[in-house]
Structures are given as structure tokens and as C-alpha cells.
C-alpha positions in Angstrom: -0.2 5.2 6.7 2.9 3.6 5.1 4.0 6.0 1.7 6.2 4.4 -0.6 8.1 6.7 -3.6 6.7 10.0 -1.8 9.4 11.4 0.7 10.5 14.7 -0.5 7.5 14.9 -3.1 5.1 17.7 -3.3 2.4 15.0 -3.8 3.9 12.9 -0.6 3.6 16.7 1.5 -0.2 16.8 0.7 -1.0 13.0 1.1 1.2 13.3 4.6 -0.6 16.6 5.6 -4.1 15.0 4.8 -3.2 11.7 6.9 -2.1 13.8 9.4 -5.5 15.9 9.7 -7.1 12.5 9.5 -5.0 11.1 12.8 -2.7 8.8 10.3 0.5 8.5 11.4 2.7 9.0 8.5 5.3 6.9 7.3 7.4 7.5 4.3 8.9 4.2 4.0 12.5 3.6 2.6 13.9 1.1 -0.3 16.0 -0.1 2.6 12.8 -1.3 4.5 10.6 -2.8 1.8 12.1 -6.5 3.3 10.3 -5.9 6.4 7.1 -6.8 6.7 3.7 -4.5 6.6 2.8 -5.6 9.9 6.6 -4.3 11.5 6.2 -1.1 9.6 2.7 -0.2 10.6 4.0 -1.2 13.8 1.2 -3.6 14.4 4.1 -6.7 15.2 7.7 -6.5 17.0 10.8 -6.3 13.9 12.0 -9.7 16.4 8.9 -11.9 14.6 9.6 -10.7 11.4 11.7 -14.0 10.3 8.5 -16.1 11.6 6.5 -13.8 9.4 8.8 -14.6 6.7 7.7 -18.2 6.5 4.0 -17.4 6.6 4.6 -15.5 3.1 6.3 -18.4 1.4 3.5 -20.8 1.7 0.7 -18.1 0.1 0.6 -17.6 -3.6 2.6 -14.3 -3.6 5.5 -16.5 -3.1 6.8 -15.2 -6.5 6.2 -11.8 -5.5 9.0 -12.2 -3.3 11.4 -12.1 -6.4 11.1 -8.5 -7.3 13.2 -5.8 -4.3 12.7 -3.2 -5.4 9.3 -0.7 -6.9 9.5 3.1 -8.2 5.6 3.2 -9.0 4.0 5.4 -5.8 2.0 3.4 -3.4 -0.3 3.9 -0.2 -1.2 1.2 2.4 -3.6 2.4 5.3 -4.3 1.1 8.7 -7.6 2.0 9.8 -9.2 1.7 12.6 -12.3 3.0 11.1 -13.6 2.6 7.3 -15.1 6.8 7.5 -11.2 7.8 7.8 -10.7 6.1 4.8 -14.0 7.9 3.1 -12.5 10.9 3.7 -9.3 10.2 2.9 -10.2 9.3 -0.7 -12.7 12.1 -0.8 -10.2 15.1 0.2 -7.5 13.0 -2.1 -9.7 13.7 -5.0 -10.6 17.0 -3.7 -7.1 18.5 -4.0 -6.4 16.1 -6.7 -3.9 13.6 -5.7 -3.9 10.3 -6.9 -2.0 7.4 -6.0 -3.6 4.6 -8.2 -1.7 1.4 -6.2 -3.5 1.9 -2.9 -4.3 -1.4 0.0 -5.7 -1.6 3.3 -4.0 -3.5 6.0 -5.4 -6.8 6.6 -4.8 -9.9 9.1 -3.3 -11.7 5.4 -1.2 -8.9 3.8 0.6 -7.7 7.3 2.9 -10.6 6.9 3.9 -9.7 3.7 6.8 -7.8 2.7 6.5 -3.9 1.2 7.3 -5.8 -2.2 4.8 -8.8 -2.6 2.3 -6.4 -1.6 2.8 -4.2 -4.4 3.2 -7.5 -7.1 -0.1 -8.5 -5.4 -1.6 -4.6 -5.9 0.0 -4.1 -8.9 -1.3 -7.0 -10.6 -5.0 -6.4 -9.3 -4.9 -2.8 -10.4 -4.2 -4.2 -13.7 -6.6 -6.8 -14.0 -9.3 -4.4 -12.7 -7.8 -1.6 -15.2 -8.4 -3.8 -18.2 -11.9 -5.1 -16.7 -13.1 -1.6 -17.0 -11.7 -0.8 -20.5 -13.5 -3.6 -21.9 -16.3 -2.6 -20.1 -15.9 1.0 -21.7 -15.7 -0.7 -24.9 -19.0 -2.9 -24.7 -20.8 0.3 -24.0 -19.7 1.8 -27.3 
């Protein structure tokens, strides 16, 4: 579990002792990695392919992602090897109320991309689906 904008937090101590519990292996990821990609961090790929990874990101649409280097907003990505881990992540998250709204899964796509065109591509989804559900708030009024 890669933990961005948590290290030293009393949030980031609870979400790292609950991944922990969970068999996560915790990883409180630096501003000075957030060029490498999700795959090399998760340590699902070798940091020597990373440049080849590099290229895969520029021909998807998060392309302009790429401008931004740098994110203060907190932000979780899992690796699961099981989608019950995840259930129970969420559910002892809630439990002991911790929330981390920009949350993503690792997935064959997204583990070539870099810490920060994942979180233009989560951040902008979490605000699309944000203002999906406030209109749909409003219709029911």
C-alpha cells in the first residue's frame, strides 16, 4: 500500500497499522519519488524499466497529467491480491474513522503511471463523481 501526504501523521499511523494487520506492506512514499512509477514503488517492476514505462504514459490520455510534480492532498493506492482485503480495509477505515477520499487500486494501466498522473487521473474522477452525487442529492429534494 503506497501512502502519499501520511508519514509522520496520526492518520498515516492508523492507516499503516491497519495495512499492516491486513498483510499490506506499507509504504509512505516521498515527494522525491512521485517520478517513479506505481509499478516500481509497489515493487511490481525493476526502477531499470522505469524509462520504458515512461513512454507507455505519454501515449495515454493522462499525458497532461504529467505537468503537475508535485500533490499535498492525502492519497492511498493498494495492491491487492485479493478484493476481501480491500473489504476490510474500507470497513475498519470507517470503523476507526479515517478517511482518505483519493483512494485507487493498482491495475495492469495505472502501474506505468507516475505517483502524479495517478492522482490528476483520481483527483479528477473523485470530482466528477463528487458532483454526480450532489446533483443527485438535489433531484431528490
Amino acid at each position: 500500500m503506497l501512502c502519499y501526504n501520511l508519514k509522520g501523521t496520526k492518520k498515516g499511523r492508523k492507516i499503516g497499522m491497519l495495512g499492516s494487520f491486513l498483510g499490506f506492506r506499507v509504504k509512505y512514499v516521498e515527494k522525491e519519488e512521485y517520478s517513479k512509477t506505481i509499478g516500481v514503488l509497489t515493487g511490481l517492476k525493476e526502477e531499470v524499466a522505469e524509462e520504458a514505462s515512461r513512454e507507455e504514459i505519454s501515449g495515454t490520455d493522462n499525458e497532461k497529467n504529467e505537468e503537475i510534480t508535485d500533490f499535498e492532498e492525502e492519497m492511498l493506492v493498494m495492491l491487492l491480491a485479493d478484493n476481501r482485503i480491500l473489504d476490510k480495509l474500507l470497513f475498519q477505515m470507517k470503523k476507526e474513522k479515517v478517511q482518505v477520499p483519493l483512494k485507487a487500486i493498482v491495475t495492469a494501466k495505472n502501474q506505468n503511471w507516475t505517483s502524479t498522473a495517478l492522482y490528476s487521473e483520481i483527483k479528477r474522477e473523485h470530482e466528477s463523481m463528487t458532483k454526480a452525487e450532489q446533483a443527485g442529492k438535489k433531484k431528490e429534494e
